[in-house]
N, C-alpha and C positions, 0 to 999 in steps of 0.2 A: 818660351816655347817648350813644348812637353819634348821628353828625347825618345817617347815610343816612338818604335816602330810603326807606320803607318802604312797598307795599301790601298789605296780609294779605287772601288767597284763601283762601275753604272750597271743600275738595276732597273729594268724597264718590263720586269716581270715579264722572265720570258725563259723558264724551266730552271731547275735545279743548282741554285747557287751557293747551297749550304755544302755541298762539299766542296766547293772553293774555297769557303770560307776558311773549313774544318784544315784544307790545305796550307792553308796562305798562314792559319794559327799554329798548326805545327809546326812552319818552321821558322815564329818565333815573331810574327807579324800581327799589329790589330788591323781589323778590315773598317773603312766608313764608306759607306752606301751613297752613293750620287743617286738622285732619282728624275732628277730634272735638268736641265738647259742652266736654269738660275744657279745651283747648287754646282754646276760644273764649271760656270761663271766666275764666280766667287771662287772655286779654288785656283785657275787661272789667275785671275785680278789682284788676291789678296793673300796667296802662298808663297812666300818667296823659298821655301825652301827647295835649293837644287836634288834633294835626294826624291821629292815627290813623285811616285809612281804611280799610273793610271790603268786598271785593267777592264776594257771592254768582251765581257762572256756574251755567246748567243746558244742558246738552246733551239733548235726544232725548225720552224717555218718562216724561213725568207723572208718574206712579202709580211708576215705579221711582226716578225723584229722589227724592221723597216718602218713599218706604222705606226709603230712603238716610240722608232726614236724620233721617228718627224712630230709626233701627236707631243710627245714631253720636251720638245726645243733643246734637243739635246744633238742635230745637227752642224750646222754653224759653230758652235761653241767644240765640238770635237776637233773638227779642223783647225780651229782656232788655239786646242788646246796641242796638236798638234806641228802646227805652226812656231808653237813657245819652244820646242826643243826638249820636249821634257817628256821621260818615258812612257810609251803606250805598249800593251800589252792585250792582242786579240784574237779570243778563243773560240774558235768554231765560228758559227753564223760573224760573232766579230770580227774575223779572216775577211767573209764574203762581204760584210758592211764595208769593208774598205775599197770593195771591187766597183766598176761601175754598173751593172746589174746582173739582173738570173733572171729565167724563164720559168722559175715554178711556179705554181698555181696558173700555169697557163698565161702568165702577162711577165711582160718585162718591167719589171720594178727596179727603181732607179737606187745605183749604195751613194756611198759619198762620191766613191770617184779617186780614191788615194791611189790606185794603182789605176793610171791610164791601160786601153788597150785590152784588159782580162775580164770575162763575163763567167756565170754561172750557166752548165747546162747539166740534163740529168746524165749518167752515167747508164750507158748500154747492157741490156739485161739478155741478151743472146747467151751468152756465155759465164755469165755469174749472177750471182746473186743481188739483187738494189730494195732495201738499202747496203751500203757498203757495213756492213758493221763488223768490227773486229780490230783484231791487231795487225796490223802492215809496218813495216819499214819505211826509213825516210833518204832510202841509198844514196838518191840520185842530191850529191851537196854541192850546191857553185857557193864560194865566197869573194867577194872582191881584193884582189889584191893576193891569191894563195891557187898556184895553178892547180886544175882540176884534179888531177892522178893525186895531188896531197892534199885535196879538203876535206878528206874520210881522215886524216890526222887533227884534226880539230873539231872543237864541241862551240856552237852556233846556238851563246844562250843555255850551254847544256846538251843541246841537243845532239845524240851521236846517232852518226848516217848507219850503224850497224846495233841497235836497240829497235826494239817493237813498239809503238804506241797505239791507243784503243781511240780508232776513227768510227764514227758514227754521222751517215749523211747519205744522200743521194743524187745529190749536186753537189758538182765540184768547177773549180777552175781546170779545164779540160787543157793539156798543153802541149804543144809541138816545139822542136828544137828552134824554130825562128822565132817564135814565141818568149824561148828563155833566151836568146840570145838581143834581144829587144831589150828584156827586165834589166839584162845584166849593165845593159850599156846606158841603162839610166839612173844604174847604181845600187838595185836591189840586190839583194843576198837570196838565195831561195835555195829550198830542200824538197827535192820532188819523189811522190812516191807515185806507184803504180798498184794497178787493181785491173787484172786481165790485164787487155792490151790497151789500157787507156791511162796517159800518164798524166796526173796533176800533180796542184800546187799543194803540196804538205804543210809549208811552212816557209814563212816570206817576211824579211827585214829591210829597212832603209834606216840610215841614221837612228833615230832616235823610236823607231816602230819595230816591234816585231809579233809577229802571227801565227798561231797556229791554226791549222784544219783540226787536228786530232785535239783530245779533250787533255790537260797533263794533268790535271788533279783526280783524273780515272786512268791515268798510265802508270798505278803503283810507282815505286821509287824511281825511277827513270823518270817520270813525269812530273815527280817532286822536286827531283833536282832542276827542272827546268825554270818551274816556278823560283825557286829560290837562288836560280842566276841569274832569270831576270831582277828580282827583288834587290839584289846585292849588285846589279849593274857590271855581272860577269859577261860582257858580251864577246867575248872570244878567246877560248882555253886548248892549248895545245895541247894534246894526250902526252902520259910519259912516255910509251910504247906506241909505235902503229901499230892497229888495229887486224891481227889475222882475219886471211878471207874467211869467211865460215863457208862450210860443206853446204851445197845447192840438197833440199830437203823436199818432200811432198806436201806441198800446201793448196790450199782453197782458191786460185786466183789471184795467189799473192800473203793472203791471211795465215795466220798460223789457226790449229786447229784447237778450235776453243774449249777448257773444260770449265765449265759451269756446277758449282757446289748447288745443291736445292736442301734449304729447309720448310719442313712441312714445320709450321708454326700451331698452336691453340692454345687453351686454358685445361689442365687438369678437373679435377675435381674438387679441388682446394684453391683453385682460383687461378694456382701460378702457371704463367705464360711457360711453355716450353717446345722444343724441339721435339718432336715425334718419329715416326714411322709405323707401318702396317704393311698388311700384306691384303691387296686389292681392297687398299683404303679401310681398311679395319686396324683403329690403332690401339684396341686395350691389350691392356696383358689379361691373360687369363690365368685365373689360380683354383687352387683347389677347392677353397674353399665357397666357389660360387661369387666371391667380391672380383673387381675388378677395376683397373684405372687407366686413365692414357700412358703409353708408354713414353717414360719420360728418359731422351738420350743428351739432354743439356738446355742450356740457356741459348735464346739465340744469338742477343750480342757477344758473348764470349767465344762459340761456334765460327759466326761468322770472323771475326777476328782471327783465326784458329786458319779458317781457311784461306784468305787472305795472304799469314806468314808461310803456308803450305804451298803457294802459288794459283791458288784460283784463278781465272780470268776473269770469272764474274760471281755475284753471288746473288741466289735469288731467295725471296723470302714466300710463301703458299701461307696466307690464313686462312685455315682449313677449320675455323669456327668462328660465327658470325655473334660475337661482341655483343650480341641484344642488349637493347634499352642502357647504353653508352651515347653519351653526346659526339659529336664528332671529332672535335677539337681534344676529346680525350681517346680517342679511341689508341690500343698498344701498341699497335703497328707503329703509329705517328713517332713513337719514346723507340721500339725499336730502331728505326730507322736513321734518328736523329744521335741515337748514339752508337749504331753501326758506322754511319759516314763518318766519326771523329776517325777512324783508327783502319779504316779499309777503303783505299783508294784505288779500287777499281769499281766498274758497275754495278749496282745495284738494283735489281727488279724486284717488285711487290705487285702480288695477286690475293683476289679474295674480296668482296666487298667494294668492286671498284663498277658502283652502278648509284642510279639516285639514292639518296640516303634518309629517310626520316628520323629524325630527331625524337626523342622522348616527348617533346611539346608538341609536337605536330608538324614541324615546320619541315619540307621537302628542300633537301639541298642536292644540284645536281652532282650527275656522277664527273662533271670537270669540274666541279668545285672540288669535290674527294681527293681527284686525281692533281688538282692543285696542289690543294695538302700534301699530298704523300712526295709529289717532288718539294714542295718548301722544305721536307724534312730531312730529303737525300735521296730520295729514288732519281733513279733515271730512267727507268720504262714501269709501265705498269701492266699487269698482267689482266685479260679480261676473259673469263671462263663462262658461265653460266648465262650471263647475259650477251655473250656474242653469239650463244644457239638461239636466245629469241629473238637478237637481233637478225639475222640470217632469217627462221622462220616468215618473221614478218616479210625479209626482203623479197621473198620467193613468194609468198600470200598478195601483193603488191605490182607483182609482173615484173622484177627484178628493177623495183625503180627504188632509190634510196631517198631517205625521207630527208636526209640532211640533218639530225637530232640525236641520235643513237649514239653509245657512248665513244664507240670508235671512230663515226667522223666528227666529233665535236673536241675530242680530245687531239686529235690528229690533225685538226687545222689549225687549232691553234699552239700547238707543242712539237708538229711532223710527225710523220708516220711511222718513227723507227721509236720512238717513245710509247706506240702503242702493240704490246704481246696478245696473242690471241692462245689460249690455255687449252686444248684440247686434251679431252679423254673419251677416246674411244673404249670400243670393245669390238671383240671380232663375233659377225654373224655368217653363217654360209649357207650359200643358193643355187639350189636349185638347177631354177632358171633365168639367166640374170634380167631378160628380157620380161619377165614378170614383174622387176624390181624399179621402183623410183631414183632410186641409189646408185650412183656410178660402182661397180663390180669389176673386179678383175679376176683372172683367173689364179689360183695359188697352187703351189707346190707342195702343199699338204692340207687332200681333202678330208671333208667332215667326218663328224662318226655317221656317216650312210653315202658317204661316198661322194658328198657335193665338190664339185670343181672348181665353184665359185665362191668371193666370200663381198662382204662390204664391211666398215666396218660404222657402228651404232654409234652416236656422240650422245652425252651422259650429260646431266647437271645437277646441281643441288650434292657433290661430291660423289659421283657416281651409284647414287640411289634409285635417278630417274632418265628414261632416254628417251628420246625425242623420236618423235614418229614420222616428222617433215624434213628432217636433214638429214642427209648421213657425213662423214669425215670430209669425200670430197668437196661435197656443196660448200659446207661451212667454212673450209679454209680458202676456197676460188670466191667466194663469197664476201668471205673477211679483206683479204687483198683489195678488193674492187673497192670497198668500204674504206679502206684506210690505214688498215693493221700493215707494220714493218715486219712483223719477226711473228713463227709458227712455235709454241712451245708444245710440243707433242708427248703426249703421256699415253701410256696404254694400259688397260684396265687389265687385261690378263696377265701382263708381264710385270706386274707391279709386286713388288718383294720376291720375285721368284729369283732371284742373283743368275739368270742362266742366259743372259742377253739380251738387248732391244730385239723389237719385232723388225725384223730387218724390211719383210716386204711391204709392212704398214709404212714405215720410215723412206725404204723408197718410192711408194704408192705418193704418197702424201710430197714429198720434193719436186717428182716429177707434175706435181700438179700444180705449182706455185712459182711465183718469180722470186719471193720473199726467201730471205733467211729460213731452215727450219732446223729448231732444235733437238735432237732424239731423247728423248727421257725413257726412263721405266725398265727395269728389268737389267742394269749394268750390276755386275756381281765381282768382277776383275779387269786390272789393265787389259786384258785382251780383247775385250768387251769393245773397249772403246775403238780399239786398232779395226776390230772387224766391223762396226758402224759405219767409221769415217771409207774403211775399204770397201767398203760393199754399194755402198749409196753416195755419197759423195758429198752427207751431211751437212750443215756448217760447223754445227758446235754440238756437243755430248754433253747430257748432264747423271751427276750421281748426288746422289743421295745416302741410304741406308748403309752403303759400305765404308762412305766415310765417316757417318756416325759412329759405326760400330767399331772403327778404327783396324777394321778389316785392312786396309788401307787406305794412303795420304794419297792427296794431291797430284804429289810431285812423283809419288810412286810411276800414277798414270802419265805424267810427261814424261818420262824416263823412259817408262818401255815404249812409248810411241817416237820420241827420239832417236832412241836406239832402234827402231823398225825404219828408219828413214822419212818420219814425219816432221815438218815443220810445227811445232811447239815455241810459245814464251817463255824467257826464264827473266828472271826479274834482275836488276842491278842494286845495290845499295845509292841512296840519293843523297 
């Protein structure tokens, strides 16, 4: 028998598994692919080794995991593998597969049923944001056998009840104190986190099972070390030290306030892929001499890496030039991405080119087949800009009825809706009279040059060369929500390279119009920046760009001064 290392993954093609992989490799693991009922059979049947670990991931939509594992007979044989005593390991939707249903997509779809008693429902958008994305804590820790006031002294798998992990969902196991006190008395272990005022299941063990809601191989080193305690069969480690309470901080509903690195990506003039910036999307350098090039501020996988060890929370990637007459299966993003996830284990977003695709031969490949691709590579959401203004256009030419086909609900039913960014770039126009206007208008606190009161703001496409005459900002994004999109990445055409702040009233114009996540981009030039966004609006997440390129300042610079302001920020742990 070989002495690697083995951890065996079921794969029922069902979002972004490569960086589990890129996880489970670093720290020091080969991965083998289960893809079927038979293949899970046979390792049951014909394994005897007791070190055999089992890891079930679910990415995205409920109801299509679900159909997934019933369609490849990989049912039965879970339980079964279950039953043997030998360790399981389930992330995300594989949490919920072990529940006995949820209600998304409007039906109750049946799981296995491993935890009697707990269903999925969606998470209340009164008061916060859904989908849930972000970093939360897992305070609330029962363990069996370690009375409550002492299970913040121990690590559950790794898992400590005072570290942040990166959840991503919109159904949750929803849970009340009679609730946990059922699980306990049937011998589960569980870690409950909170979002507003609604507490679920974080994370959930019995014997020889344990679960997570949150993703660990996107909760940088804290989420690494998870993986690599269950791997090593570390299931319960006493700290050296209890754990000091930490200081009660200003957070999102619970989240910590997210900063988000953005590289504008494209090709020079010599071919080579690089990092950029500009100033209202203009990114040559200009010289004297009349020549001219893209301004080139690095490599992206080196960057991204860069930002990562700086403490990102997330890193997003903008192709901001369209690859012509490139096959798919080559296109740089794909090599981007696949060697980003090795080495940055938190989220990754990719935008640009995420619509149907023609091939150099003719052939049309859709824009979820693209968006396949780019998570087999490592993405976890995909960014969708120019094509969600015609998609909107259409929906509004239509009588607001959705066709079912457009990239955002095709991508979104079968991956969930927090896997789909909608990339907005406005620009600001003012009016008049708003009542002449198509365009939802609000009133602003700095009128035009002749005096206007009003403004809307114009959404762009094709990189803000061209603006659409049927939407404006709020259609588009009330629009996108209905359709399917999780999360608002908001950019601003005017505030772009100017270092002197987001548009704060576009930023809160645009929040208060949506249930979703929105991102603030454009215009951050220092920590301050970011403190007066999250303060003013109530944002979820900030993104920069150019100042971190220019090493204006780090990362970590901006947790720091928001820390120090009394904000809830991540900091990472060694794994």
């Amino acid at each position: 028998m070989s002495s690697e290392k083995v951890a065996y993954v079921i794969d029922v093609d069902s979002g972004n598994l490569q960086s589990l992989q890129n996880a489970i490799e670093h720290i020091g693991y080969q991965v083998k692919y289960l893809t079927n009922g038979e293949e899970l059979m046979d390792l049951i049947d014909n394994n005897n080794d007791p070190n055999t670990k089992l890891i079930l991931p679910g990415v995205g939509n409920y109801g299509h995991f679900v159909k997934q594992v019933n369609e490849k007979g990989l049912r039965e044989p879970i339980l079964k593998y279950i039953a043997s005593g030998k360790p399981l390991f389930g992330i995300c939707v594989g949490l919920q597969t072990l529940l006995e249903s949820s209600t998304e997509d409007n039906n109750v779809s049946e799981g296995l049923g491993y935890v009697e008693g707990l269903s999925l429902t969606k998470f209340k958008n009164s008061t916060k944001s859904v989908p849930h994305i972000g970093w939360n804590n897992t305070a609330g820790l029962y363990i069996q056998g370690i009375a409550k006031n002492e299970a913040s002294e121990y690590e559950l798998y790794g898992l400590n009840a005072n570290q942040r992990y990166y959840f991503v969902h919109s159904y949750a196991a929803i849970i009340d104190d009679e609730k946990i006190e059922k699980l306990l008395s049937q011998g589960f272990n569980l870690s409950i986190g909170k979002y507003g005022d609604e507490k679920f299941v974080a994370a959930i063990s019995k014997d020889n099972v344990f679960a997570t809601q949150f993703h660990p191989e996107k909760s940088g080193k804290a989420g690494i070390k998870i993986i690599k305690s269950f791997l090593n069969g570390e299931k319960l480690t006493k700290l050296d030290a209890k754990p000091s309470e930490a200081p009660v901080k200003k957070n999102i509903s619970g989240l910590t306030h997210r900063i988000i690195a953005c590289l504008d990506v494209r090709t020079n003039d010599d071919g080579d892929l690089v990092v950029t910036k500009g100033d209202q999307y203009d990114v040559r350098e200009k010289s004297t001499d009349g020549k001219s090039d893209v301004r080139n501020l690095g490599k992206p996988v080196e960057l991204a890496e860069n930002y990562y060890k700086q403490g990102a929370d997330e890193v997003t990637f903008l192709n901001i030039t369209s690859f012509k007459n490139c096959p798919l299966q080559d296109l740089p993003m794909l090599e981007v991405l696949k060697q980003s996830s090795k080495t940055v284990f938190v989220p990754l977003t990719v935008g640009g080119g995420i619509r149907d695709f023609k091939q150099p031969d003719g052939e049309v490949v859709s824009a979820l087949k693209v968006a396949e691709m780019y998570f087999k590579s490592g993405a976890d959401k995909v960014s969708i800009g120019s094509d969600a203004v015609y998609t909107a256009e259409q929906y509004y030419d239509d009588n607001e009825v959705p066709s079912g086909k457009s990239p955002i609900e095709m991508i979104s039913k079968s991956y969930g809706n927090q896997a789909v960014v909608i990339s907005v770039d406005p620009k600001r126009s003012y009016v008049a009279d708003p009542k002449s206007m198509p365009f939802k208008c609000f009133k602003t606190k700095y009128p035009g040059p002749k005096g206007e009161e009003y403004c809307y703001y114009q959404v762009s496409v094709k990189g803000g060369r061209e603006f659409s005459k049927k939407v404006g900002a709020f259609e588009l994004v009330t629009c996108c929500e209905k359709l399917g999109a999780g999360e608002i990445l908001l950019n601003c055409i005017d505030k772009d390279g100017a270092k002197n702040g987001y548009d704060l009233e576009l930023v809160d114009f645009i929040k208060k119009s949506v249930n979703i996540p929105v991102i603030a981009s454009s215009g951050a030039g220092k920590p301050e920046h970011f403190l007066e966004v999250f303060r003013e609006t109530g944002v979820d997440a900030a993104l920069g760009a150019g100042m971190f390129h220019r090493e204006e300042y780090k990362v970590m610079d901006v947790k720091n001064y928001l820390d120090n302001s009394g904000y809830a920020v991540r900091f990472d742990i060694d794994g």
